[in-house]
LUMRO-429045 format. One line per 2 residues: number of its first residue (from 1); their letters; for each residue x, y, z of N, C-alpha, C. Coordinates in Angstrom, 1 decimal. Example, Ala and Ser with C-alpha at 12.3 -4.5 7.8 and 13.67 -1.06 7.14 Angstrom:
# LUMRO-429045
1> AS> 13.2 -5.7 7.8 12.3 -4.5 7.8 13.2 -3.3 7.8 | 12.8 -2.2 7.1 13.7 -1.1 7.1 12.9 0.0 7.9
END
This chain:
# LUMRO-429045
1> XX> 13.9 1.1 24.8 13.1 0.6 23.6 12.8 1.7 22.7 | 12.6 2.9 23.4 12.4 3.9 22.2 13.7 4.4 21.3
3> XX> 14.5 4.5 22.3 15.5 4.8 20.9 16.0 3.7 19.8 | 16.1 2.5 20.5 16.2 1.3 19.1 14.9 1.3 18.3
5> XX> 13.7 1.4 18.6 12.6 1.6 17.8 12.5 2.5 16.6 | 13.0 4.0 17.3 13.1 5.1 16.4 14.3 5.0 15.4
7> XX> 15.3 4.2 15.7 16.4 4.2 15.3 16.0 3.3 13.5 | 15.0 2.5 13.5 14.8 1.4 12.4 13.6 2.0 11.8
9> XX> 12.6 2.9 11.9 11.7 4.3 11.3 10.6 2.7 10.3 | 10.7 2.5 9.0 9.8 1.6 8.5 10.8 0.9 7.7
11> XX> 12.1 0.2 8.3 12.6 -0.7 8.1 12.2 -1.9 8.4 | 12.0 -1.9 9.6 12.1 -4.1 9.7 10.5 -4.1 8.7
13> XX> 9.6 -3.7 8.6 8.9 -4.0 7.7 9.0 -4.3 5.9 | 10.0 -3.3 5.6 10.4 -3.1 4.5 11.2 -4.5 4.3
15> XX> 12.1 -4.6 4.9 13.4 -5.9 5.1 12.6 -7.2 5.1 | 11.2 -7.3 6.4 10.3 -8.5 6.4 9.8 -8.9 5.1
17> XX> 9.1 -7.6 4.2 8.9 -8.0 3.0 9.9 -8.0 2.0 | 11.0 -8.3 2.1 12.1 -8.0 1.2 12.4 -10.1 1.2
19> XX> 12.2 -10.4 2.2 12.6 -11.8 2.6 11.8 -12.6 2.2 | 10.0 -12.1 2.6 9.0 -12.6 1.9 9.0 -12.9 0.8
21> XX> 9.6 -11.9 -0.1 9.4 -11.9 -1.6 10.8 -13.4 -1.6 | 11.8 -13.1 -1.3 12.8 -13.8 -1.6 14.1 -14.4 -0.1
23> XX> 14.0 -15.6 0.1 14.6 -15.6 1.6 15.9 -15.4 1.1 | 17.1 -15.5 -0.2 18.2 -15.4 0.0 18.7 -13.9 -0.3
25> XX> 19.1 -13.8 1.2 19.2 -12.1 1.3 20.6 -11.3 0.2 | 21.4 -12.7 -0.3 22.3 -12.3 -1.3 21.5 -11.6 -2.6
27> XX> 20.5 -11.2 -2.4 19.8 -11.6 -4.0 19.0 -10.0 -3.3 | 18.9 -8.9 -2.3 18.2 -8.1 -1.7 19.7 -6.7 -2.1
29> XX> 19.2 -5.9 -2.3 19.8 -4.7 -2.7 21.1 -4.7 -3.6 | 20.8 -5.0 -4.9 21.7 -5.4 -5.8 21.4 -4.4 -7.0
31> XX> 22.3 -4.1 -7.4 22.7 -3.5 -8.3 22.0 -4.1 -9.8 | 21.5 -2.8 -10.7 20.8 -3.5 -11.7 20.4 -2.5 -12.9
33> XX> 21.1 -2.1 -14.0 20.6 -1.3 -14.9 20.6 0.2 -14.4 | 22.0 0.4 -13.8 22.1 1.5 -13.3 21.2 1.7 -11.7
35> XX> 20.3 1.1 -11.5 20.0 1.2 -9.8 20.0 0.2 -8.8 | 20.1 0.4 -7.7 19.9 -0.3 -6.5 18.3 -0.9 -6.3
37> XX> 18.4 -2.0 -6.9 16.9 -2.7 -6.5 16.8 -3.7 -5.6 | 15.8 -3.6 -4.7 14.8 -4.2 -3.4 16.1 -5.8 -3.9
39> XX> 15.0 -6.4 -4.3 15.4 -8.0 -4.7 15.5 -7.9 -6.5 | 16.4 -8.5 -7.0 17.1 -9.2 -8.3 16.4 -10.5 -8.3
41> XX> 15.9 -10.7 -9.3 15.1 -12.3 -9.4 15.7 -12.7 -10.7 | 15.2 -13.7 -11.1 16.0 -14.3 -12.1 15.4 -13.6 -13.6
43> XX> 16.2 -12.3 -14.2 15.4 -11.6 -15.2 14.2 -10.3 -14.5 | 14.1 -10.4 -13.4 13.0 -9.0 -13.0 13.3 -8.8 -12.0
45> XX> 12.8 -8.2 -11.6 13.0 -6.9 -10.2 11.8 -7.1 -9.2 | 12.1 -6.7 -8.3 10.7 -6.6 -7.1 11.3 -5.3 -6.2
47> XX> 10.0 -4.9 -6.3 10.5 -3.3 -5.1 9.2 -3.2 -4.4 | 10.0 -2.8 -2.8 9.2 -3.2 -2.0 8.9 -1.1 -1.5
49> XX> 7.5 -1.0 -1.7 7.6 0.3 -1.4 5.9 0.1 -0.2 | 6.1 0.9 0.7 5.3 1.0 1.7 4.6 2.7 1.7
51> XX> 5.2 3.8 1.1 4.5 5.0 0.8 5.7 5.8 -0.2 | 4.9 7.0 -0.8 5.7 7.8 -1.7 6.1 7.1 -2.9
53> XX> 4.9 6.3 -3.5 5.0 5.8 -4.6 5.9 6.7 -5.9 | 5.3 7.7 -5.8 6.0 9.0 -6.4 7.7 8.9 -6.9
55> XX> 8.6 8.1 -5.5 9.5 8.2 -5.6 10.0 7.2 -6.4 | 9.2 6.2 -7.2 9.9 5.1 -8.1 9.5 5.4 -9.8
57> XX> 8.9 6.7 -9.6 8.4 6.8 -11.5 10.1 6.6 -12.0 | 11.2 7.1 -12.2 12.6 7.8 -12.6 13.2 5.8 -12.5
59> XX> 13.0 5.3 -11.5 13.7 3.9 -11.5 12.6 3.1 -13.0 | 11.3 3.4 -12.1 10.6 2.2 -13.2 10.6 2.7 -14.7
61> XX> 11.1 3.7 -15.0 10.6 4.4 -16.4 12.2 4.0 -16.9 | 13.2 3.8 -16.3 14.1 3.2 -16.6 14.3 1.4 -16.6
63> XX> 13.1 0.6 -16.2 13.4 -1.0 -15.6 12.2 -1.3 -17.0 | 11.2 -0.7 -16.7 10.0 -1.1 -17.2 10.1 -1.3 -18.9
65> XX> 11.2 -0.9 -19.9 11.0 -1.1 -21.1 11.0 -2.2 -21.2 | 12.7 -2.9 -20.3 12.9 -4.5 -20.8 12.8 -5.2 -19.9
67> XX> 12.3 -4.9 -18.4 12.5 -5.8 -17.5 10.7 -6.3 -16.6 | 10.7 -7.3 -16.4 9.6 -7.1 -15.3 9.3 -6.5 -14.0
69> XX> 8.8 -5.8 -13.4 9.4 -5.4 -12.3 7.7 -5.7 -11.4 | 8.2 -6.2 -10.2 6.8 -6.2 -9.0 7.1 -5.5 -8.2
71> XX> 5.8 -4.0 -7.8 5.5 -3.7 -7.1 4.8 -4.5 -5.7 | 5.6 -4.7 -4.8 5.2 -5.0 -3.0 4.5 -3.8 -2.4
73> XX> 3.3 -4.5 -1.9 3.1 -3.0 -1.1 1.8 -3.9 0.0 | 2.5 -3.2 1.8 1.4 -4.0 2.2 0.4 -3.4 2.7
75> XX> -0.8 -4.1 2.5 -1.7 -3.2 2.9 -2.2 -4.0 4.8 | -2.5 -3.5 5.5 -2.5 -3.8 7.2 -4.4 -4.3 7.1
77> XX> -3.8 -5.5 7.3 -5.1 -6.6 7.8 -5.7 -6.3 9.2 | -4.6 -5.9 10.0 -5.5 -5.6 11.6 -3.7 -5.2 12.5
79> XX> -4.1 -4.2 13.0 -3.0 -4.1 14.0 -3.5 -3.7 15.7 | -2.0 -4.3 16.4 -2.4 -3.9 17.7 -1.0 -2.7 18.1
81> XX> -1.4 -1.6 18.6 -0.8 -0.5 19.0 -0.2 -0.6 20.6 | 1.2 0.0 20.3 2.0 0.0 21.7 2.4 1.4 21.7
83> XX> 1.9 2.0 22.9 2.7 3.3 23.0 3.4 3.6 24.0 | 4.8 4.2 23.6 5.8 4.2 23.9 6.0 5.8 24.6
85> XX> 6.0 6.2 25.9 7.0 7.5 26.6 7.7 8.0 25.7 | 8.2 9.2 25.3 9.3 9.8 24.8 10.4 10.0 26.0
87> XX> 10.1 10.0 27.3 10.5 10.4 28.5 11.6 9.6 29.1 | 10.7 8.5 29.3 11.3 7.3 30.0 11.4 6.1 29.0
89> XX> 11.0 6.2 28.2 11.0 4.6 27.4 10.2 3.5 27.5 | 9.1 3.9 28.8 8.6 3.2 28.7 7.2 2.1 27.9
91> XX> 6.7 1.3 27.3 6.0 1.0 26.7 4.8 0.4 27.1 | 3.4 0.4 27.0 2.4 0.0 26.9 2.4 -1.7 26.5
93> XX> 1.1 -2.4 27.3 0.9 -3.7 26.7 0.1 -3.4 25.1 | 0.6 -4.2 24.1 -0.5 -3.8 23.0 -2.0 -4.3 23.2
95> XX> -2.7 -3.2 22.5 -3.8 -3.4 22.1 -4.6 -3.3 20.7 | -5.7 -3.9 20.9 -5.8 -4.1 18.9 -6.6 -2.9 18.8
97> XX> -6.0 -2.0 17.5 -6.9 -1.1 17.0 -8.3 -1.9 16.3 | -9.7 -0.5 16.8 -10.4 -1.0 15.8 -10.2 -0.6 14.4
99> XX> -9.5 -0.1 14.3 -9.5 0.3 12.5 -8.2 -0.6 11.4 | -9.4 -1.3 10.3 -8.8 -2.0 9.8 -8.5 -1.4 8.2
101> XX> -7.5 -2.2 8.2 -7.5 -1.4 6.3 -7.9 -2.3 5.3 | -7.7 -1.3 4.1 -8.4 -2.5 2.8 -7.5 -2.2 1.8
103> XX> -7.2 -3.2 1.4 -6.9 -3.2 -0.1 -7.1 -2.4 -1.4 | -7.9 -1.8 -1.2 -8.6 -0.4 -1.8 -7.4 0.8 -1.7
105> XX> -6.7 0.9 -0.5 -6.3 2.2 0.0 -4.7 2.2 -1.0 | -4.2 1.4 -1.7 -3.4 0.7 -2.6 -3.4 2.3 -3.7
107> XX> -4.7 2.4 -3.6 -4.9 3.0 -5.1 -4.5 4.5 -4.8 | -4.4 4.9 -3.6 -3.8 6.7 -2.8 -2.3 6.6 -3.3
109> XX> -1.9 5.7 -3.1 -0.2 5.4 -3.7 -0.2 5.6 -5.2 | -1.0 4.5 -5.7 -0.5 3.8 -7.1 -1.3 5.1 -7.8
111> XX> -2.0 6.1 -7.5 -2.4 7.2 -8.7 -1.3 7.6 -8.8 | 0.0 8.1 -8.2 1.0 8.8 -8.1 1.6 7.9 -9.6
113> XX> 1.1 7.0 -10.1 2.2 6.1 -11.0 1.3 6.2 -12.1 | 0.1 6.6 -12.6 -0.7 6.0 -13.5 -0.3 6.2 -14.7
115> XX> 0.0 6.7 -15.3 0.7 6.6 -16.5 2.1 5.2 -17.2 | 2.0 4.6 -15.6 3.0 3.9 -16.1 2.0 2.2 -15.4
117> XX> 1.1 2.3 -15.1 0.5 1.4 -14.7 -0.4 0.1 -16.0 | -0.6 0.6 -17.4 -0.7 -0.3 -18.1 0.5 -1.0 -18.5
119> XX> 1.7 -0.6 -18.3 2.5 -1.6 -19.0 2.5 -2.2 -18.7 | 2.6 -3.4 -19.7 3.0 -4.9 -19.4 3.6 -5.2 -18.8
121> XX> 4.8 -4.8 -18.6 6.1 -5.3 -17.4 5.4 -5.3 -16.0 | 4.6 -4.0 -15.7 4.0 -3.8 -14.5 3.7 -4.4 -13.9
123> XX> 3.7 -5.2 -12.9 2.5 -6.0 -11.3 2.8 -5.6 -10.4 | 1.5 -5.7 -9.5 1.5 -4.9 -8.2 1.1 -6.6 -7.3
125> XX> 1.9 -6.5 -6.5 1.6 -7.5 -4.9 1.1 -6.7 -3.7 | 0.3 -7.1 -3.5 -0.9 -6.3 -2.1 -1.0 -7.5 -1.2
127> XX> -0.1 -7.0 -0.1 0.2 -7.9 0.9 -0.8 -7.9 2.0 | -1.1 -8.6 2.6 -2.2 -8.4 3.7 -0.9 -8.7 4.8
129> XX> -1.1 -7.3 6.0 -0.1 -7.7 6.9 -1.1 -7.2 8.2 | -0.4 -8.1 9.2 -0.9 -7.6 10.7 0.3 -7.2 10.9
131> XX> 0.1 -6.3 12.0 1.2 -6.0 12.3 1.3 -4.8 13.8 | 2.4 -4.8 14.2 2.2 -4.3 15.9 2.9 -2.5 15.4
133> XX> 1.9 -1.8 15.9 2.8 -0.4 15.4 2.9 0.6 17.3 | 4.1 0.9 16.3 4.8 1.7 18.3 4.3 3.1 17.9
135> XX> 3.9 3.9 18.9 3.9 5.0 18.5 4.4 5.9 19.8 | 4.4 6.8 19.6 5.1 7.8 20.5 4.0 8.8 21.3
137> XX> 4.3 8.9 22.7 3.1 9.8 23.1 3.9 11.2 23.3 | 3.6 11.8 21.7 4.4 13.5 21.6 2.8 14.2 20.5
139> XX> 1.8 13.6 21.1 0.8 14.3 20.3 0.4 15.4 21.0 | -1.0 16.3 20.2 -1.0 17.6 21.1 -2.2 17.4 21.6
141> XX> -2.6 16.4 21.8 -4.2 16.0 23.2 -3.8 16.1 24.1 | -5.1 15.8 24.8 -4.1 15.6 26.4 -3.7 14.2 26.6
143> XX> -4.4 13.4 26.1 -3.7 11.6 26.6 -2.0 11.8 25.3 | -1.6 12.9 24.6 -0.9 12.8 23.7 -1.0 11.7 22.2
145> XX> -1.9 11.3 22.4 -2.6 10.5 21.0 -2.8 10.7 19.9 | -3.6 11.5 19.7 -3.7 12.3 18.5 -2.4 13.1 18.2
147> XX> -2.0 13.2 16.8 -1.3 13.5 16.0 0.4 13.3 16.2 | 0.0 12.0 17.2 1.4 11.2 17.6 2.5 10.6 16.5
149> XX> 3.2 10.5 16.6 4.6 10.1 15.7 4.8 8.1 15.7 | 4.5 8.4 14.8 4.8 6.6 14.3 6.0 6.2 14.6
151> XX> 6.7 5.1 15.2 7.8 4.8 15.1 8.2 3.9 14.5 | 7.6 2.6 14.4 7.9 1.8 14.0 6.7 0.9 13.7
153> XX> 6.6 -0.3 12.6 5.6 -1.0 12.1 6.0 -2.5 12.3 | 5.7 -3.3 13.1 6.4 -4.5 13.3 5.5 -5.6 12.7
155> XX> 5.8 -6.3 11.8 5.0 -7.5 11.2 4.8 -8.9 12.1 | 3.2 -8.9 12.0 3.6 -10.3 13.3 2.8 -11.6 11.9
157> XX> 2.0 -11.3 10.6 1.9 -12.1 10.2 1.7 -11.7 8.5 | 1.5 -12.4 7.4 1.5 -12.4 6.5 0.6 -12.8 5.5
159> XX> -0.9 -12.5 4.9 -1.7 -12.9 4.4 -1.3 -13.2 2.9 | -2.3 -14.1 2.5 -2.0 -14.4 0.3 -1.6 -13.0 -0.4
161> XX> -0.8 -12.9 -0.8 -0.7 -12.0 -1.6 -1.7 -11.4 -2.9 | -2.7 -10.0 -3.2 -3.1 -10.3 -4.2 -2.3 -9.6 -5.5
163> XX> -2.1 -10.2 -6.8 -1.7 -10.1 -7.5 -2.5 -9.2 -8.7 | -2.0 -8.2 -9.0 -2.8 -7.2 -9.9 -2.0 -7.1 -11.2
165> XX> -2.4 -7.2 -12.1 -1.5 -6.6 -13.8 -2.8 -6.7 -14.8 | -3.5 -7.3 -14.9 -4.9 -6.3 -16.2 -5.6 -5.9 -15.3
167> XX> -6.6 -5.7 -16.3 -7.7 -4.8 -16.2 -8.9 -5.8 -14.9 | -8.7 -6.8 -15.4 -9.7 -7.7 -14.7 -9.2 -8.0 -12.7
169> XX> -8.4 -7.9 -13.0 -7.5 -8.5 -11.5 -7.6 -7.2 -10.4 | -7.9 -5.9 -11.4 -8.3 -4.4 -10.2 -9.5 -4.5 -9.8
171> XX> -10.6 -5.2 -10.7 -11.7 -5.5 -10.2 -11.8 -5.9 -9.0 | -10.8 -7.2 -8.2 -10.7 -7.3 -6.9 -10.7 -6.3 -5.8
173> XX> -10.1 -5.2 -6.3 -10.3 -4.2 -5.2 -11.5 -3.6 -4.7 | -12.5 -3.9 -5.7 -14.0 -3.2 -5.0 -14.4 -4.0 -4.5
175> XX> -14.9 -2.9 -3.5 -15.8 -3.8 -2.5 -16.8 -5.0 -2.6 | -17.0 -6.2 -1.9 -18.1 -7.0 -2.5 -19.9 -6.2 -2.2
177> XX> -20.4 -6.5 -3.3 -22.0 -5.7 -2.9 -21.9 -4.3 -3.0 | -21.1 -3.5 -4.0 -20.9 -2.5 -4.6 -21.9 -2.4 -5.6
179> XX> -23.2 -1.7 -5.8 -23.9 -2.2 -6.3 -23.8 -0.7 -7.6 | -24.2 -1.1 -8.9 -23.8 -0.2 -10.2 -25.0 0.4 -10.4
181> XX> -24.8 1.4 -11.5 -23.9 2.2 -10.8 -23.5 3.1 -9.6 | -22.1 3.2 -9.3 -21.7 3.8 -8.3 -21.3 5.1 -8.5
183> XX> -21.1 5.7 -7.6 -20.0 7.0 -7.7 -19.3 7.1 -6.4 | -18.0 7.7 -6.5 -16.8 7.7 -5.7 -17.4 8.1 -4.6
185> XX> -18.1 8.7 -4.3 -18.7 8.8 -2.7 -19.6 7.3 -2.1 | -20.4 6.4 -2.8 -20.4 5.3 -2.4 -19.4 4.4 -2.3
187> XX> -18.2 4.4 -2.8 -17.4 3.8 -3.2 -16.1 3.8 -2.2 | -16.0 5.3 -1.5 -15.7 5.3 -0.4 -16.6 4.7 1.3
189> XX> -18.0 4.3 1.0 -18.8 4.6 2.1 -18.5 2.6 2.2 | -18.8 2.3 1.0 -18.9 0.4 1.3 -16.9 0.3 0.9
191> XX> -16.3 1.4 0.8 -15.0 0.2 0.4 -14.1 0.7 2.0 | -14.9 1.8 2.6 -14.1 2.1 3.8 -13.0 3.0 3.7
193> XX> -12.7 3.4 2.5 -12.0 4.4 2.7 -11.9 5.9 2.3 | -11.2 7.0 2.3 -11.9 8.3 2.6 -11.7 8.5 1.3
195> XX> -12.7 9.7 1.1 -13.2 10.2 -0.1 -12.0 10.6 -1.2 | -11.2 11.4 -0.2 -9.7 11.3 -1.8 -9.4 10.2 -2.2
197> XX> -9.1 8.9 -1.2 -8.8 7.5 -1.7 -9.8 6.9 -2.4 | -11.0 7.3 -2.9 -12.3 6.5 -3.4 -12.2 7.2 -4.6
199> XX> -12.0 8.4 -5.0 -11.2 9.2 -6.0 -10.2 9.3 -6.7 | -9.3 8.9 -6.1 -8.2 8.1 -6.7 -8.0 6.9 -7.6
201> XX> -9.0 6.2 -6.8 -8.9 4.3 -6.8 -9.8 4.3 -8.4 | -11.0 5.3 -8.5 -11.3 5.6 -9.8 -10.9 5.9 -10.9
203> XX> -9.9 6.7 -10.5 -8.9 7.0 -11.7 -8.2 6.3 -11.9 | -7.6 5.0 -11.0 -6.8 4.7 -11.7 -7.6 3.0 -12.1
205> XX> -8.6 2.5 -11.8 -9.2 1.3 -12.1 -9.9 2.2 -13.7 | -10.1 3.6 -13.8 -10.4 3.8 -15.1 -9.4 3.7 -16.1
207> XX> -7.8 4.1 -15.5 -6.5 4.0 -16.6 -6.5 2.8 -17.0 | -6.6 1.7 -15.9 -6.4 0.4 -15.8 -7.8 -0.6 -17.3
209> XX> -8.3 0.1 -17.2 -9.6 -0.2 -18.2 -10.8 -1.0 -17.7 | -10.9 -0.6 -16.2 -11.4 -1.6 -14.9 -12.9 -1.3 -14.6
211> XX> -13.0 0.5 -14.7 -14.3 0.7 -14.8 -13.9 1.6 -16.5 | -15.3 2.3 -16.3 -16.0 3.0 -17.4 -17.4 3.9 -16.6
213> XX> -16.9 5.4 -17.2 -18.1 6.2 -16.8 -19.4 5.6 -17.8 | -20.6 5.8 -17.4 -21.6 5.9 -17.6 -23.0 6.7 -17.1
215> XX> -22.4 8.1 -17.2 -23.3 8.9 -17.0 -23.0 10.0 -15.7 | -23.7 11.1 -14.9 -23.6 11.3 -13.7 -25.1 11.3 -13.2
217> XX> -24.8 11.8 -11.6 -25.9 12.0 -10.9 -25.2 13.3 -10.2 | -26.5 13.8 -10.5 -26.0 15.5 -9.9 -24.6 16.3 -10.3
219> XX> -23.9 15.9 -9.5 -22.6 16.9 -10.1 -21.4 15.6 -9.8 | -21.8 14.2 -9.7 -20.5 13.4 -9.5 -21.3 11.9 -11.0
221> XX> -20.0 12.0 -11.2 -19.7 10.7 -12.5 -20.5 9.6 -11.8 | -20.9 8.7 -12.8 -21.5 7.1 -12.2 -20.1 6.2 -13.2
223> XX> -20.0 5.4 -12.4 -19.0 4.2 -12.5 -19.8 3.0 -13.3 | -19.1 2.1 -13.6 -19.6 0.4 -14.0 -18.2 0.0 -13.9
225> XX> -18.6 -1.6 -13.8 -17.6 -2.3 -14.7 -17.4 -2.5 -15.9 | -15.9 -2.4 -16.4 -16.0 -2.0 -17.9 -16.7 -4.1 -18.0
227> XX> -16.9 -4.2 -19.4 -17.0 -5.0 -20.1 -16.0 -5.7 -20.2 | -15.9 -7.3 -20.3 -14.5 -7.7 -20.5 -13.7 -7.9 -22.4
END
């Protein structure tokens, strides 16, 4: 099990959402305005990226004048963890992690894009996925846990997709009972996630036209909702 595991790294998830978006797999890695894109739709593009947003500025700065293109990206609704021997191969029954993610955490990726995030062509899909993740016991604790190696991300289900392109639809990402004004350290404390991601997600719901400063407190900015 471990070597076919390691052998597919954050494929079958990539490929699950590649199908999601589109079941006819003739229509998945096709050629398009000089690049290889995820799915071809009828007139636009879908790319399915799961980290290193970074690595699609050069494609989208090339798709984005005349084409539509959707960003896929999933964010993990709840997973249960299998850990896997490096030794023997052997594998653990899964169990559910308590740590869940948010749709918030979207925004540690997508700063890497901001500049290209008002365009029109732009939309982002924020997938809610469960999903079973294997990991490897090669960490340096003693149960080897900590700072263990990911192997694999296996999708067991698929939530509504949320759909982002103005200003108004990033709103969705804050937390409910976020109370104004904020600053990125509450913003991390109710949206759950860590302080560079709560910093981030600022910047770019500000590029987005989503919030607006209004002031500081001590030595950090206060947030609102922009106005519509």
């Amino acid at each position: 099990m471990a070597a076919s595991i390691g052998t597919y790294g954050e494929r079958a998830l990539h490929a699950a959402l590649k199908r999601l978006v589109e079941p006819d797999e003739a229509r998945h890695e096709q050629p398009y305005r000089g690049c290889i894109v995820d799915v071809l739709g009828d007139g636009c593009v879908y790319e399915v990226q799961t980290r290193a947003f970074e690595r699609l500025r050069g494609k989208l700065a090339r798709l984005l004048p005349d084409t539509p293109v959707t960003l896929v990206y999933p964010a993990v609704r709840s997973k249960w963890l299998v850990w896997v021997d490096p030794e023997t191969g052997e594998a653990t029954k899964k169990r559910r992690s308590p740590k869940t993610g948010a749709p918030l955490e979207v925004c540690y990726e997508l700063y890497k894009l901001s500049p290209l995030l008002p365009h029109p062509n732009l939309t982002l899909w924020v997938v809610p996925v469960d999903v079973e993740e294997y990991r490897s016991l090669t960490g340096w604790s003693r149960d080897r846990k900590r700072g263990s190696t990911r192997l694999e991300r296996l999708p067991v289900a698929f939530g509504t997709p949320l759909r982002l392109h103005a200003a108004a639809d990033y709103l969705a990402l804050l937390p409910e009972g976020l109370a104004e004004p904020f600053t990125t350290a509450a913003l991390a404390r109710d949206g759950h996630v860590s302080p560079a991601c709560a910093r981030r997600a600022a910047g770019v719901l500000l590029r987005m036209g989503a919030l607006e400063r209004c002031g500081r407190r001590g030595n950090a900015y206060l947030y609102r909702r922009a106005a519509p």
